[in-house]
C-alpha positions as CSV (number, residue, x, y, z in Angstrom):
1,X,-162.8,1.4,87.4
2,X,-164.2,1.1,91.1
3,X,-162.2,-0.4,93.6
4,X,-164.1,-1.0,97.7
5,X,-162.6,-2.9,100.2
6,X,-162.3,-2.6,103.7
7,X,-159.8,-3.1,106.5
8,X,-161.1,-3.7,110.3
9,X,-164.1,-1.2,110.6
10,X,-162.5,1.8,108.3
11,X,-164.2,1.6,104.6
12,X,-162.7,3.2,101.3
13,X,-163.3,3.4,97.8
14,X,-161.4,4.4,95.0
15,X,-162.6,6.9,93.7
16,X,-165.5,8.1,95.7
17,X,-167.3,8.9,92.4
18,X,-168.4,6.5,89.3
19,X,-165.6,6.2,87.1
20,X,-167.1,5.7,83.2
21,X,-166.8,2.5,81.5
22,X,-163.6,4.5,78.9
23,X,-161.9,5.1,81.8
24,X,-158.4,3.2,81.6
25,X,-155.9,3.1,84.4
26,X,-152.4,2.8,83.1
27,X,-150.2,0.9,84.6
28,X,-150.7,2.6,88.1
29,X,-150.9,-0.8,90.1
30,X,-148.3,-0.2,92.5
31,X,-149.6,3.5,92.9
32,X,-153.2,2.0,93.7
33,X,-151.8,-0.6,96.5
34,X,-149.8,2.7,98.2
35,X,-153.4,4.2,98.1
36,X,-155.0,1.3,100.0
37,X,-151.9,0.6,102.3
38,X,-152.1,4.4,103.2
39,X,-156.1,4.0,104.1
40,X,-154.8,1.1,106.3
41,X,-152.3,3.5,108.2
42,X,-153.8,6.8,108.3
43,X,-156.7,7.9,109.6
44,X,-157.0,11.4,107.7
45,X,-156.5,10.2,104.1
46,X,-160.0,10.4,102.1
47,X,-161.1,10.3,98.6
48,X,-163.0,13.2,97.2
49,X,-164.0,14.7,94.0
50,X,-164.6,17.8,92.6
51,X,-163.3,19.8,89.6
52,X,-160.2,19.8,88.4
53,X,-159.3,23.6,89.6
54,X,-160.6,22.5,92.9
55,X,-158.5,20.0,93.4
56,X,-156.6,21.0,96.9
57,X,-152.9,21.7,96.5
58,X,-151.1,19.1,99.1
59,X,-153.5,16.1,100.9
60,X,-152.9,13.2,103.1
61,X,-150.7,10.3,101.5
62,X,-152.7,8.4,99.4
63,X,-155.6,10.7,98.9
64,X,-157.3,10.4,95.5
65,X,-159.3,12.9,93.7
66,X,-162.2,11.9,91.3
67,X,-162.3,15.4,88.9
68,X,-165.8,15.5,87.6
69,X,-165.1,17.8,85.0
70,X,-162.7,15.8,82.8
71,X,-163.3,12.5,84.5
72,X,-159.7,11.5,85.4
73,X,-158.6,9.9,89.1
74,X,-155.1,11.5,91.0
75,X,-153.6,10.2,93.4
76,X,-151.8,12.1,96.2
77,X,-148.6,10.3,96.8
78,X,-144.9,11.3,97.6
79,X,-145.9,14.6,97.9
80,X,-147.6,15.1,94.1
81,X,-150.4,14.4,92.7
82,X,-150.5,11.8,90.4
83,X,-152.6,11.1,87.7
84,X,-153.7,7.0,87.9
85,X,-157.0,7.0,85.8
86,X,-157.3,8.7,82.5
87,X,-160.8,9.0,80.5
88,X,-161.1,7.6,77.4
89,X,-162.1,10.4,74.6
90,X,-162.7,9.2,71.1
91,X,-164.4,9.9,68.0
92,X,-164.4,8.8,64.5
93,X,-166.1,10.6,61.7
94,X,-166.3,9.7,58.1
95,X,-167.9,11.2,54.5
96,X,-169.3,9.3,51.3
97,X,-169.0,11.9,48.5
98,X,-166.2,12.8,46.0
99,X,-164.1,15.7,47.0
100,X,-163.1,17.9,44.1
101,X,-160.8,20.8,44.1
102,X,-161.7,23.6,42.2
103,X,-158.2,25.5,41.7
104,X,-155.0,24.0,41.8
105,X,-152.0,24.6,44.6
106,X,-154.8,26.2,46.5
107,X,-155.8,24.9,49.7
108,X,-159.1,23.6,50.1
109,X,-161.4,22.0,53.4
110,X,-162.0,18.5,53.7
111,X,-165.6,17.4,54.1
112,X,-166.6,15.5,57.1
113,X,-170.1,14.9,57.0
114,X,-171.0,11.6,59.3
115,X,-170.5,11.2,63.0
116,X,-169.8,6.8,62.8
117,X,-169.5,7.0,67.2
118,X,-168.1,9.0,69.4
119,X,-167.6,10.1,73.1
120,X,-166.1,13.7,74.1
121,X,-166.3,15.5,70.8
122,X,-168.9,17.2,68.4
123,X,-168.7,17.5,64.4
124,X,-169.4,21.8,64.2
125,X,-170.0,23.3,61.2
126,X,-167.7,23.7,58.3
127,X,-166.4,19.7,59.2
128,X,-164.8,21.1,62.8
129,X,-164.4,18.4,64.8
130,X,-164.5,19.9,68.6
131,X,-162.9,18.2,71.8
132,X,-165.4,18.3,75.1
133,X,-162.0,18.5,77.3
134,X,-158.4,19.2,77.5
135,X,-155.7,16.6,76.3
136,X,-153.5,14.8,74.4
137,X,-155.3,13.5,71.2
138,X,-153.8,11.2,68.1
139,X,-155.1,12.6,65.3
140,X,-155.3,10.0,61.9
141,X,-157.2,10.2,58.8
142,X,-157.4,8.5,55.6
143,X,-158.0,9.9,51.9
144,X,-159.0,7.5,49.1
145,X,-157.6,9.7,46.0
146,X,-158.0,9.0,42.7
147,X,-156.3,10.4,39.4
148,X,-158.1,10.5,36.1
149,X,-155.2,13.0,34.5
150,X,-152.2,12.0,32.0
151,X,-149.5,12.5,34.5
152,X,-149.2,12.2,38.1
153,X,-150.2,14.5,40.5
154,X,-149.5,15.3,44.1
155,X,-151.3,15.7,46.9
156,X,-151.0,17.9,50.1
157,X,-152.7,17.4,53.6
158,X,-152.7,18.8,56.7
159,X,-154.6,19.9,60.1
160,X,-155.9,23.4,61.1
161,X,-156.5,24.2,64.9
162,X,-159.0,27.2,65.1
163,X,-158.0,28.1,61.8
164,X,-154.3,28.0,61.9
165,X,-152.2,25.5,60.0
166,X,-150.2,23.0,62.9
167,X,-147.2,23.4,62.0
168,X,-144.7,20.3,61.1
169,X,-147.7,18.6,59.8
170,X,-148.1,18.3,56.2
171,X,-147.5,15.6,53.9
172,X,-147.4,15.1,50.6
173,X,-148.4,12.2,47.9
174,X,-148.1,11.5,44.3
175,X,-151.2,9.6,42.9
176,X,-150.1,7.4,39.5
177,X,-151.9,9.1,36.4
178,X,-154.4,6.8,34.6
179,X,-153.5,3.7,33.0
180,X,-155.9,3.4,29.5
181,X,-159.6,4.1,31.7
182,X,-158.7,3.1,34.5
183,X,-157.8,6.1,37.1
184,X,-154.5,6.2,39.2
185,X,-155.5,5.6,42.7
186,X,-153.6,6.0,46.6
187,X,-155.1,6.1,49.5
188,X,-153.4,8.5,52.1
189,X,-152.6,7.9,55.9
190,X,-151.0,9.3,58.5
191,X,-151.1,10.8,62.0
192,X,-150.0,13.6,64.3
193,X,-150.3,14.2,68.3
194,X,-152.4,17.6,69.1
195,X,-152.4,18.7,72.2
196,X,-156.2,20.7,72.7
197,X,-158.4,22.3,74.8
198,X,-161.8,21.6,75.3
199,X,-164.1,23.9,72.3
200,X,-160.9,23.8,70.4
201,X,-161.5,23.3,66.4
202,X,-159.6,20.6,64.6
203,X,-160.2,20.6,60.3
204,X,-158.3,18.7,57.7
205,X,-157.0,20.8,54.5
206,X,-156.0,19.4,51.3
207,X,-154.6,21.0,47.9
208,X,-153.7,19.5,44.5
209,X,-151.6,20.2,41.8
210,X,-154.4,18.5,38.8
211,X,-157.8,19.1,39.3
212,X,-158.9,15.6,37.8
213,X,-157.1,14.4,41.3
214,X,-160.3,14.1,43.3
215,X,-161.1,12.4,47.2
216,X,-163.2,10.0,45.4
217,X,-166.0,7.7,47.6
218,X,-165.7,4.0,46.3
219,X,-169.4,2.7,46.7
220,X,-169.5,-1.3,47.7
221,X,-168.7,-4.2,45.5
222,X,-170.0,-7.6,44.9
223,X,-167.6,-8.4,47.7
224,X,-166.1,-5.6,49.2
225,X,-167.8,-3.1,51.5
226,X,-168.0,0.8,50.2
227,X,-164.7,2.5,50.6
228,X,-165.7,6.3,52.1
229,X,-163.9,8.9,50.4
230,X,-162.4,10.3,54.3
231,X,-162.4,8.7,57.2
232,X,-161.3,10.3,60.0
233,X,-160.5,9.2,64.0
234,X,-159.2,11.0,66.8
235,X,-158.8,9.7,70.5
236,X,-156.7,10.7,73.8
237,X,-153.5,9.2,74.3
């Protein structure tokens, strides 16, 4: 969001550099007006931009700074900086194969294959998905699991940061065994809030206690569109 006005001779804008179309402002509307009433009282308050670690400890009241590293918009007010603009990071990732485990109780990676869109991360290798900047991200994925055993079996998942399990994170599931030839079947959703770095490597883990539980990829029906075996989204909160 750009906001320009001006008041007698004296022009501002807010912020002095392009703010990109995920930008989102939350909220901040009574923040903003204290930024243009300050413009309309002070003569020393500018905006400027720069990065983040630049950004100059104390300023004039109503000062904003545009950070061109991680694209969000502060503004100098009672003394703090406060953060009025926040850029919108997102991805969401996807693959279309069955997922088989090849020992039980024994964790193995999830396959991500397919970037679908996104906007401030990467898929690495080895299905890592990696965050362009520092943040607060919500973190959800879905499983479409399917049980070709006799009895029920259960399923673990969870996410790694740079190869580390996050702790608190794991959930399980028990997938219904077949019924005659027709397989038991769950599909498996949940989130969790990371808090990452930029170049940090986020991968989803998954273990089994039968090994005819599988992450299976529905292909499209007569009617219904293909049903991928992991879909996977992430974005900044």
């Amino acid at each position: 969001m750009a906001v320009v006005g001006t008041h007698a001779l004296k022009p501002f804008t807010l912020p002095v550099a392009p703010v990109p179309l995920g930008m989102q402002t939350r909220n901040n509307d009574n923040l903003m007006r204290q930024a243009f009433n300050a413009h309309d009282t002070d003569d020393t308050v500018h905006n400027q931009s720069g990065l983040l670690s630049a950004r100059p400890a104390t300023a004039g009241e109503g000062a904003v700074w545009y950070c061109t590293d991680t694209q969000d918009t502060y503004l100098y007010t009672g003394g703090n900086w406060v953060q009025v603009g926040w850029a919108h990071w997102y991805g969401a990732f996807s693959d279309d194969t069955d997922q088989t485990a090849t020992t039980i109780n024994v964790e193995k990676l999830v396959n991500i294959s397919t970037t679908d869109v996104a906007r401030g991360f990467t898929l690495g290798s080895s299905s890592k998905i990696i965050p362009s900047y520092d943040g607060l991200y919500n973190l959800q994925w879905s499983f479409q699991l399917a049980n070709d055993a006799a009895g029920e079996a259960d399923v673990w998942i969870w996410p790694k940061v740079n190869g580390t399990s996050v702790p608190n994170t794991s959930g399980r599931v028990t997938v219904d065994s077949k019924h005659g030839s027709i397989k038991g079947h769950l599909i498996a959703i949940w989130n969790v809030f990371l808090t990452l770095d930029a170049g940090d490597e986020v991968q989803l883990f998954w273990e089994t206690t039968d090994l005819d539980c599988i992450i299976e990829n529905i292909p499209a029906g007569t009617y219904h569109p293909a049903a991928p075996s992991v879909i996977v989204t992430i974005n900044r909160v």
